[in-house]
C-alpha positions, 0 to 999 in steps of 0.5 A: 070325648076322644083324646084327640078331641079333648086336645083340640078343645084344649087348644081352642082354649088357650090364648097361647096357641091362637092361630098365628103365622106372620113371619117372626121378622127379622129383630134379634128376639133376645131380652136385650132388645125387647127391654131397649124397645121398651125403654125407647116407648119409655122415654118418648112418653115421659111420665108414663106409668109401668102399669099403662106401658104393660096394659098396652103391650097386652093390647098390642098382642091381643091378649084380652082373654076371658080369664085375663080381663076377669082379673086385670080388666079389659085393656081396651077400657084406657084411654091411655093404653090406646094411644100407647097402642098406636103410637108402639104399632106405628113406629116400624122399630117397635114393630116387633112388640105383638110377634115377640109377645104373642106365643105360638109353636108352628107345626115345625117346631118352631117356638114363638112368643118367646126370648133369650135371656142373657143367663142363657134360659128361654123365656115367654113374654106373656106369662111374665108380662101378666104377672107383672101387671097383676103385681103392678095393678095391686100396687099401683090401685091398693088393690089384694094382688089376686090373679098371679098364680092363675094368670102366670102358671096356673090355667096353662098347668092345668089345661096342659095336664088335662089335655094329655091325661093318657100319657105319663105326668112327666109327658105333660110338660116341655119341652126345651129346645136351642136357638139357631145362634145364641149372639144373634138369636131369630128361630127357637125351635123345641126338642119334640112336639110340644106341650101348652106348658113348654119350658119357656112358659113355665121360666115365664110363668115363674118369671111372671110370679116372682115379679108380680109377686114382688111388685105387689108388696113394695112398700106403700111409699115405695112407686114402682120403677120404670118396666125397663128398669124391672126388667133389667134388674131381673134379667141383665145384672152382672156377677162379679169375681168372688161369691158368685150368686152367694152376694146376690140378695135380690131376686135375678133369674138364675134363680128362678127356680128355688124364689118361686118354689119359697114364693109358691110352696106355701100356697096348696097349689093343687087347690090353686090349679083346681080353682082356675080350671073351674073358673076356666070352666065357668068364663069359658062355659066349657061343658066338657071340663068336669072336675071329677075324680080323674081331672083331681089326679090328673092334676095331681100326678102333674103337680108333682111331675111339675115340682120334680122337673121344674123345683127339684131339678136344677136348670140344665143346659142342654148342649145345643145351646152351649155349642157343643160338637158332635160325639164322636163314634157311638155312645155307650149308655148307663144301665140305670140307676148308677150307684156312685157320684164322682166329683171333679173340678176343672182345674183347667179352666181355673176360674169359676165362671159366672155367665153364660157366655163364660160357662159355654165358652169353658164347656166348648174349649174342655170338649175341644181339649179332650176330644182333640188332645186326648182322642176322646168321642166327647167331654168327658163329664156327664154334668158340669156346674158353672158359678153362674147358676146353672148345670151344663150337660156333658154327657148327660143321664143316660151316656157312659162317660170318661172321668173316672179311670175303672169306674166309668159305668158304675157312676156319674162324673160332675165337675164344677168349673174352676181350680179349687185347690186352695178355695171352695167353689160358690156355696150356690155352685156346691149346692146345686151339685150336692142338693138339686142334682142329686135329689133330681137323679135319686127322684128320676130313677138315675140314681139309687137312694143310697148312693155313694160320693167319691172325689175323683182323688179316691178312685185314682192315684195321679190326680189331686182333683177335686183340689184339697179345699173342695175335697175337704168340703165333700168329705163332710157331705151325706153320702160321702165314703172314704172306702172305695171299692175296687176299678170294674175297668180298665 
C-alpha cells in the first residue's frame, strides 16, 4: 500500500479526524468556559454523578468508536445519559458542548476539538475527557481500571507512527500552534500540517492519564467530586508568592509532563502501543495493520521520539502565544551544536512570575525594553524560565542571541524571570533550567554532551547577574567551570 493510501486508512481510522465542518461558533473555547458549562449542566441536575455527566458528553460528541465501547461500553446503553444528552442539546448555552469536544484539523490549519488552559497550554477534550471516564467507570463500578493508556495515548500514538513510517520518528508527532487571542481565544491554528498526535492531543492524553489515573485509585470511602470540581482543581488552581510549584503536591497541569512520565514510565509502553494497535487490528478488521518487524521499529523510533519531546523536553512556549513582536532585521543562526550555556536572571522584572498572564506580560515589556531602549532586533535570550512551570522562547534553538557581550555565538543565553541577589529562584524553575532544558538540547543536537555553564557574571565584568544567591547555586551544578575562555566578539 502506497504512503498515501496507508494515510487515508489511517485517518479513516481514527475518530479524531472524522469529517466535520460545522463552524466552531462563537463561544470563547478556553478551559474557563467549558468547566462553567459544566457546572450549569451540574447544578440543574442535583444529584447527578460524574461518571453519568461525562458518559453524556461522549454521547453529545459521538464518540461511541469500537475501541471506546470495547472498554467503557456504549454510552447509548444509559438511560441517564440520554436524557442528559437532550437536555445539554437543548439548552442554546450549552450548545457548544459537541464542537468543543469533538476534534478535527480543517484543511487550513485550523485545530478544533480542543482548549486553552489558564497555564497557557492547548488541550484536546477527547482524550481527556476518555481518560477521566475509564478512571471514573473503575471507581465508580469496582472495576480493574483498564483502558487508560489505550484510550488516552496509546491508539492515537500508534496510528500517528504508522501512518507516517517514511518521515523521521520526530516528524510523526505535533505540532503546536497559537490561538488568534489569548483573552478571548475562538481559532487555534497549528505551525504545520498536522499529525493525528498534535500536541493538544497528546497535553490531552496525559491530561486524560493523570485524571483517569488518579480517579481510579481514590480510596474506597472516598466518592468522587463533581466533573467541575476535577477540572478546576486541575486546571484553575492559583500560585502564590513564595515557592512557587515547589508547595504544590497535587497533581496541576504545569506538570503534566513529569506526573505522567512517574505514572506511565514503569509500564513498558512500547508493549502497551503494540497491544492497541492489535486490538485496533481486530475491532476494526483492518487487514492492513500487520505487526511485523517494521510496525515494532516504527513503534519504537516513535516511542522514543515521543519520550525525548514530550518527557525530556520541558514546555515551550512559543512566541505566538506569549505575544511577542516581530524580530527586527534579519536573524542570525547558531551553527549547531553550541558549547556553553550562559545563565541570567532578570533583575528587571524583579519577581518571579507564577502565571501565564504574568510570564507573558514580563516576556513582552523585557523585548519592549531591549528592542526600543536598547536598539536590539529582538529579546535578547534565546529561552527564559518563568516560576510558573514553563520555559518561554526568546530567540529560540537556532538564532544567535544578544545576552552575553563576546560570546554570542558560542552559547545559549537563558534567564529565569526575577531579582535573585538575595534568594534562589523556585527549585521547580531551577530544574526546569538545569534538567529539562538541558538534556532536551544535548538529545536534540543543539548542545554538545560536555558542555560547559557559565553565569553571566564570568563572561563580563559590569554585571552581578545571575545575582550572588543564584550564582552560588550554579556553581555547584554538573557542568559548571570557574575558568572562562576568552570573548570571540565584540
Amino acid at each position: 500500500m502506497t504512503l498515501f493510501g496507508l494515510l487515508f486508512f489511517v485517518l479513516a481510522l481514527s475518530n479524531f479526524f472524522t469529517v466535520y465542518s460545522r463552524p466552531a461558533g462563537g463561544h470563547l473555547r478556553n478551559m474557563d468556559s467549558f468547566i462553567r458549562a459544566v457546572q450549569q449542566v451540574e447544578d440543574s441536575n442535583p444529584g447527578l454523578s460524574p461518571l453519568a455527566l461525562v458518559r453524556a458528553l461522549r454521547r453529545t460528541a459521538g464518540h461511541d468508536d469500537a475501541m471506546t465501547i470495547h472498554f467503557l461500553g456504549a454510552s447509548y446503553n444509559h438511560s441517564d445519559t440520554e436524557v442528559l444528552k437532550t437536555a445539554i442539546l437543548n439548552a442554546s448555552s450549552f450548545s457548544f458542548f459537541d464542537k468543543a469536544i469533538h476534534h478535527i484539523v480543517t484543511d487550513h490549519g485550523e485545530e478544533r476539538g480542543v482548549v486553552l488552559i489558564p497555564d497557557g497550554t492547548t488541550v484536546a477534550l477527547a482524550p481527556l475527557l476518555l481518560g477521566i471516564e475509564s478512571g471514573l467507570k473503575a471507581k465508580m463500578e469496582a472495576t480493574p481500571a483498564v483502558g487508560i493508556f489505550p484510550l488516552t495515548l496509546g491508539r492515537t500514538l500508534g496510528l500517528s507512527f504508522l501512518s507516517l513510517q517514511d518521515f523521521p520518528p520526530s516528524s510523526r508527532l505535533g505540532p503546536n500552534g497559537c490561538w488568534d487571542s489569548v483573552d478571548h481565544p475562538k481559532v487555534f491554528k497549528l505551525s504545520r500540517p498536522a499529525t493525528l498526535a498534535t500536541d493538544a492531543v497528546i497535553n490531552g492524553g496525559m491530561d486524560g492519564a493523570i485524571l483517569g489515573m488518579d480517579l481510579s485509585s481514590l480510596p474506597a470511602s472516598e466518592q468522587p467530586q463533581a466533573l467541575s470540581v476535577i477540572l478546576k482543581g486541575y486546571y484553575s488552581f492559583i500560585l502564590h508568592e513564595g515557592q512557587g510549584l515547589d508547595a504544590v503536591s497535587s497533581h496541576v497541569s504545569p506538570r503534566r509532563r513529569e506526573i505522567s512520565k512517574s505514572m506511565l514510565e514503569r509500564l513498558d509502553l512500547h508493549s502497551q502501543v503494540m497491544e492497541t494497535l492489535e486490538l485496533v487490528w481486530k475491532l476494526e478488521k483492518t487487514e492492513w495493520i500487520s505487526l511485523d518487524t517494521g510496525v515494532r521499529k516504527a513503534v519504537k523510533d516513535g516511542m522514543q521520539a515521543f519520550i525525548h519531546k514530550y518527557w525530556d523536553c520541558p514546555q515551550i512556549i512559543p512566541r505566538c502565544q506569549w505575544g511577542a513582536k516581530a524580530y527586527k532585521g534579519t536573524p542570525i543562526p547558531l551553527s549547531l551544536p553550541l558549547q556553553f550555556l550562559y545563565v541570567h536572571h532578570t533583575y528587571e522584572p524583579s519577581s518571579p512570575c507564577l502565571s501565564f498572564p504574568n510570564c507573558s506580560r514580563n516576556m513582552r515589556a523585557m523585548q519592549r525594553f531591549h528592542q526600543e531602549d536598547r536598539s536590539w532586533n529582538d529579546i535578547g535570550y534565546n529561552f527564559v524560565v518563568g516560576s510558573d512551570g514553563y520555559v518561554y522562547e526568546g530567540r529560540g534553538w537556532n538564532l544567535h542571541g544578544i545576552h552575553t557581550r563576546g560570546h554570542n555565538a558560542r552559547g545559549y543565553g537563558v534567564s529565569i524571570i526575577g531579582n535573585y541577589t538575595a534568594t534562589l529562584p523556585s527549585r521547580h524553575a531551577m530544574d526546569l533550567l538545569r534538567h529539562q532544558l538541558v538534556r532536551c538540547a544535548v538529545d536534540g543536537g543543539r548542545l554538545v554532551a560536555n558542555f560547559t555553564i557559565h553565569g553571566h557574571r564570568q563572561m563580563v565584568n559590569y554585571t552581578a547577574c545571575p545575582g550572588d544567591a543564584f550564582f552560588s547555586e550554579i556553581r555547584k551544578w554538573e557542568h559548571f567551570k570557574e575558568t572562562v575562555s576568552p570573548k570571540t566578539e565584540e
